[in-house]
Each structure stands twice: as C-alpha cells, then as structure tokens.
C-alpha positions, 0 to 999 in steps of 0.5 A: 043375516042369511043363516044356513043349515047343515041340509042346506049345505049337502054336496057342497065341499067340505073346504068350500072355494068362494064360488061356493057361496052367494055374492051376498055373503058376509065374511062372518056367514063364511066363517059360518058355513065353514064351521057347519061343514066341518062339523058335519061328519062328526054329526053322522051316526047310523040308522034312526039314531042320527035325529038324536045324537044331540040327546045322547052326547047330552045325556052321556055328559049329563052325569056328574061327580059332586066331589064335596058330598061324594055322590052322584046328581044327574046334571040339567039344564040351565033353566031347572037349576033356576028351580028352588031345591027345596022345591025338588024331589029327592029320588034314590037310584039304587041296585041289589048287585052283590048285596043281600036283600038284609042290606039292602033294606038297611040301606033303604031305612037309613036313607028314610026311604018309603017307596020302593019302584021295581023297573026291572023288566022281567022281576025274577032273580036266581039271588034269594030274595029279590023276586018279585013277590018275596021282595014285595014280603021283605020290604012291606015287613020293614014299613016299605011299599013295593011296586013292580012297573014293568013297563020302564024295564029295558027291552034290549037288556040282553044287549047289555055286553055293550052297555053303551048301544043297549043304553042308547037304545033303551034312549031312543025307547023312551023318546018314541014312548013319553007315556011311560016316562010320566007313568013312573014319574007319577009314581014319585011323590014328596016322599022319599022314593027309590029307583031299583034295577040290578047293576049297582052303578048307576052309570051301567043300569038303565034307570039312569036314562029313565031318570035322565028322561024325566029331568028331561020331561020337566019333573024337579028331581034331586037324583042320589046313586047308592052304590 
C-alpha cells in the first residue's frame, strides 16, 4: 500500500478532486490522504517549535489527576507502565511559595525525604531563608542533603507572565541539551529525592518539564506534587 506523508502532499488542496491522486490509489489511501490534509493546518506552529508540537501537546496532557489518592503522577507511555512500581523511584516535586522554610522542612521530613535538588537558576530569594547557602544550613541541621544544579534552571524564567510559551521553550531546552536532562537524573537515587523551584504547583514550575523529560529519556519514576 502507498502511504503518503504531510511533505509529500504540499500544494495540494486541502479538498483534493480525483485528479489529485495516482490512478493506483485505493479508496482507503484517499480516505487517507484526505484525513492528512485536513489536518495539516492544525500541525503548523511558529518558528523552530513546529519539529515539536507532537512533544508539547504530549507532554501538555501528560499530567493527570489520580482521584483516589489526591495527588498528581505524571502520565507515560504505554511500554514504562509495562515497568513493576516497585521497581520506580519515587521523586518529590515540591515549591517554597507561601510556605516558611519551618514548613517546609516538616513537609520534607513527613514525606521521609533525604535529598533535596535545588533547580533553580539563579539560587537567591528575597524570602528568609531559602537562598542558597541558608537553605543548605536548615535542611543539613534537619538530616537533609542539599544540592544546587543550576544548570536545570529555566533560562526563560522571566518570560513566566506567559507560563505556557516559557513552559514550552524551557521544552525545547531540553530537547536540544539531553546532557542536563541525565545530569539531574543521576542525582535521583532509591532514596527518596525531592525536586525544588519556587511556584507551589507543579503544572506553573518548570521542574514538571524536566521531570516529563526524564520520563521521557527512559528514567522509572513515580512523580508526587506537594502542593
């Protein structure tokens, strides 16, 4: 059967006569060709982001509600849901927006967590507390490991009044840099590990593309929103 691609179809009409196609087509190859064409215009977007619109409407419904135990798990493919969750690490997505460095550090401890990744880009807060190195202090007195991977934080973090095009760029980040994308998931061991940025959901931070990311890249993860 002759298949035809959405490039192999440019400058054809959208409502193709049968002129437009070979004399060996089946009605079913039509059928096809139509379906690809109608569909083309809603496969456009602008600039370099066209290559990876797939990946971003993926990764937009990716995010799903998990009604019976009230917390968010990143959604994945068919072939990791085949993985034993036992054999998962589980990883905490967590942000200090509206909560005091006490809370959370209790959150941290009654969650059992022992790691704490900092992927902010720029690890300095006006909030008491949460820079870097006072941070560091507070969770190490409380039996936490502290570590600051700058490198993860998203460039386009003052594009953040549109949260979905600085979402999708801090995407396409990624996707150019799988380096950093092993980086921070080599950083995520058995022990329970918790991601930090500063918006308390996790659908507004980037850590939920970088997280999507390493799903993504083949890491076996069982992701938990704190909010």
């Amino acid at each position: 059967m002759v298949r035809y691609s959405p490039k192999d179809l440019r400058g054809i009409s959208r409502k193709p006569s049968n002129a437009s196609f070979p004399n060996h087509s089946s009605p079913k190859v039509r059928a096809r060709v139509t379906k690809g064409l109608r569909a083309l215009p809603k496969q456009r977007v602008q600039s370099q982001k066209g290559n990876l619109i797939n990946v971003i409407k993926d990764d937009r419904k990716s995010v799903k509600r998990n009604k019976s135990h009230g917390v968010r798990r990143i959604g994945r493919t068919r072939r990791r849901e085949a993985i034993s969750t036992r054999n998962r690490v589980t990883v905490f997505s967590v942000g200090y927006e509206k909560r005091s460095i006490s809370e959370l550090i209790n959150v941290l401890r009654k969650k059992g967590v022992i790691t704490l990744l900092d992927v902010r880009k720029l690890p300095v807060s006006r909030k008491s507390g949460f820079s870097k190195n006072g941070l560091r202090l507070a969770l190490q007195t409380s039996g936490i490991a502290y570590r600051h991977i700058g490198a993860a934080g998203n460039p386009y973090w003052r594009t953040k009044n549109n949260m979905e095009d600085c979402l999708d760029s801090y995407r396409l980040y990624l996707m150019r840099r799988p380096s950093i994308v092993n980086m921070v998931s080599a950083q995520i061991h058995h022990g329970k590990t918790a991601i930090l940025c500063y918006e308390r959901r996790h659908d507004d931070c980037h850590r939920s593309v970088l997280l999507q990311a390493m799903i993504r890249f083949g890491k076996a993860l069982s992701v938990v929103s704190i909010e």
